[in-house]
C-alpha positions in Angstrom: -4.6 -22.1 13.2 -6.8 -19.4 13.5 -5.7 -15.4 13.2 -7.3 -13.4 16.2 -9.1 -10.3 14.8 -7.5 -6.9 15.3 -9.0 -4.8 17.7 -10.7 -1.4 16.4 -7.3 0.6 17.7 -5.0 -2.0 15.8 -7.2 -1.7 12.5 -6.8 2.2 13.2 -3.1 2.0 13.7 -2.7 -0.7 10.7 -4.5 2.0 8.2 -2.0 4.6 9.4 1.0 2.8 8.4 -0.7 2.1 5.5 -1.3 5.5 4.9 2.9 6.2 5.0 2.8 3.7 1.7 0.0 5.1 0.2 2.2 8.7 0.8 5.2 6.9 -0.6 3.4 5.3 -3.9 1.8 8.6 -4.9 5.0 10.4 -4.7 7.0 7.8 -6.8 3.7 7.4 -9.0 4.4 11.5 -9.7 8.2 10.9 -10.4 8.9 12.1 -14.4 10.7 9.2 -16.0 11.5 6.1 -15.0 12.4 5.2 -11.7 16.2 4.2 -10.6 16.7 0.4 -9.0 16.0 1.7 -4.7 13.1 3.4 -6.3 11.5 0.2 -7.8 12.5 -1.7 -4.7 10.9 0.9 -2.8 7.5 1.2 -4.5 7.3 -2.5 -4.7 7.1 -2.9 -0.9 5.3 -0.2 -0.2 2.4 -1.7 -3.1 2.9 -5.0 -1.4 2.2 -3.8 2.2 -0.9 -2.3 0.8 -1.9 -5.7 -0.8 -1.3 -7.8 2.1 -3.6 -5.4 4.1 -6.6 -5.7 1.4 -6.3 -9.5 1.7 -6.2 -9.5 5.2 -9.5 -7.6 5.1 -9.6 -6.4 8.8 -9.4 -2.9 8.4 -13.4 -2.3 9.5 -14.7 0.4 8.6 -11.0 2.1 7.0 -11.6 3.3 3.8 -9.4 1.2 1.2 -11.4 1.8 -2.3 -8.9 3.9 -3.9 -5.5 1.6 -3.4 -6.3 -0.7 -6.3 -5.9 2.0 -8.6 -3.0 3.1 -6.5 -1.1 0.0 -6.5 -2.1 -0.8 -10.3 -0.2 2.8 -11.2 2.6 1.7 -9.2 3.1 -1.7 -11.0 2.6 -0.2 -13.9 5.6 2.7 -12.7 7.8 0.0 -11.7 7.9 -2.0 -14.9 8.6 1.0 -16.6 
């Protein structure tokens, strides 16, 4: 079955909520130490929301270069 394409105003509204992870990664990315268990559960569904929206690659024209390096910091953060 086929996914319909997001509309330009869903892509815009999709990056926005993206934009609340990408707000909640770099402030658990900038915590000193290691983070407690709600923390790690936190910053790994926040990384994965961003990673389903770079495989769904309907964004358009939303600028999504810098979350790899983003979500590689948080992995790295959470295994910590």
């Amino acid at each position: 079955m086929a996914v319909e394409s997001r509309t330009s105003d869903e892509q815009n509204a999709a990056y926005a909520r993206a934009g609340d992870s990408v707000t909640v990664l770099t402030t658990l990315n900038a915590v000193s130490g290691s983070l407690d268990a709600d923390q790690k559960l936190e910053i790994k569904r926040n990384y994965e929301h961003l990673e389903l929206e770079i495989a769904n690659d309907d964004l358009g024209s939303n600028n999504v270069s810098s979350w790899a390096a983003l979500i590689s910091a948080a992995k790295t953060k959470e295994s910590a």
